[in-house]
N, C-alpha and C positions, 0 to 999 in steps of 0.2 A: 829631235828637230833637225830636219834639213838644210841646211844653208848653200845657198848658190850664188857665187862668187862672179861673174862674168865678166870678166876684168877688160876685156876686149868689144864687149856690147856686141854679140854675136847675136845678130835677130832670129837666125836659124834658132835657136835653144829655145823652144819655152817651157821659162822657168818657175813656171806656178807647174804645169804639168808636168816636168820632171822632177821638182819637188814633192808634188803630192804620190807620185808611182814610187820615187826611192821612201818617203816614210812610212808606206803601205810595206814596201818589201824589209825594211827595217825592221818594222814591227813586226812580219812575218816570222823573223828571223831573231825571235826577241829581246833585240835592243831596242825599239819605238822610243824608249827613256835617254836615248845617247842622243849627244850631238855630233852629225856627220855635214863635214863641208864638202862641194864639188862644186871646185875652181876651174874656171872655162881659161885656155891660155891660148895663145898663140904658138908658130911654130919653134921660134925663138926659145921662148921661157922654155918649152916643154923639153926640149934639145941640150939645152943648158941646165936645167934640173936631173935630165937622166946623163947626163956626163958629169955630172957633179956625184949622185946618187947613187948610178949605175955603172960608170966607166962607162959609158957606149954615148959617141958622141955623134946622135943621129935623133931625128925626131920619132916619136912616138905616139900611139892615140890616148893611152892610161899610165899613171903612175898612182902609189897608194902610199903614205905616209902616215903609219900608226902616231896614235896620242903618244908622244911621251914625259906627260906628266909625270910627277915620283909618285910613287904609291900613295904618300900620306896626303894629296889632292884628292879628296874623293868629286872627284868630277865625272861624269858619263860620257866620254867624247870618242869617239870611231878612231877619227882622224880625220884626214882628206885625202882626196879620192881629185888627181890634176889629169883634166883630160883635155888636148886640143882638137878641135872640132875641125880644124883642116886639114888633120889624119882622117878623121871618123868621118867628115865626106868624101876622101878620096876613098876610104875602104869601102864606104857603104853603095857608093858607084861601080867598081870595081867586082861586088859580090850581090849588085842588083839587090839592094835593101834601100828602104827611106833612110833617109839619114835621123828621123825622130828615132827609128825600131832601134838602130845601131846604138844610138846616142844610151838609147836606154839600157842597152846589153852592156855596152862599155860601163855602165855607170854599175851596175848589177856587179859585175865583172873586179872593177878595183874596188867597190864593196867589200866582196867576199872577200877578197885580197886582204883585208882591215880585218877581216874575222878570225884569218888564222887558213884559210884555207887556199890551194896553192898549185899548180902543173910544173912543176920542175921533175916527176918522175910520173911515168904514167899511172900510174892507180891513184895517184894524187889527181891528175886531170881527169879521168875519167867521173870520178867522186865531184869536183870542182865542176865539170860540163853537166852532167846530170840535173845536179843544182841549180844553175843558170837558166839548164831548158824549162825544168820542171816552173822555176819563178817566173820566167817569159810567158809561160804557157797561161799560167793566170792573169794574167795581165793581158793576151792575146796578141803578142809577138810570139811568131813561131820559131821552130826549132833555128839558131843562127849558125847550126854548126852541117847543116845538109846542104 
């Protein structure tokens, strides 16, 4: 189950269709059984979670927060997936995309991040990009990395 948070009533997001494309690609990816949130933030929150987070005290378009239930919670849950949407318009102008196709990559993007998978060293990104095109590509967003 998808959950979308949009704590800011960002009208750009629509969240019945980004919820039904992220539980498609969930399920692709066979979790469909988990629950995953994606919280829409402002620049604020996002800035203030990745300096808290991350050390880096600057805004962001994604961050990904695994479940950390203890083990004996048999619960199914991703995590959450905080993305602000006035990165992901300014990148998706910036790189000549809607802001829908990005929104959706971004979302694909701190998914996978929940899953275990990662670009901190290149074989790791290349494995992690592939993935993303190849899920975009069924959905009919093209490749986001050309």
């Amino acid at each position: 189950m998808v959950v979308i948070q949009n704590t800011i009533n960002d009208t750009r997001v629509d969240e019945s269709s980004l919820s039904n494309i992220m539980q498609s690609v969930i399920e692709g990816l066979d979790n469909g059984d988990s629950e995953l949130v994606i919280r829409i933030v402002d620049m604020d929150e996002i800035r203030s979670l990745n300096n808290t987070y991350r050390h880096k005290d600057e805004a962001t378009n994604v961050l990904s927060f695994d479940n950390n239930l203890p083990i004996e919670i048999d619960e199914k849950i991703l995590g959450d997936v905080v993305i602000c949407t006035e990165v992901v318009s300014e990148e998706a102008k910036e790189q000549n995309k809607s802001f829908n196709d990005h929104m959706v990559h971004i979302s694909v993007h701190g998914t996978l991040h929940l899953m275990g998978y990662d670009h901190l060293e290149k074989d790791e990104a290349s494995k992690m990009e592939s993935l993303e095109i190849n899920i975009l590509g069924k959905i009919g967003i093209s490749n986001p990395y050309q």
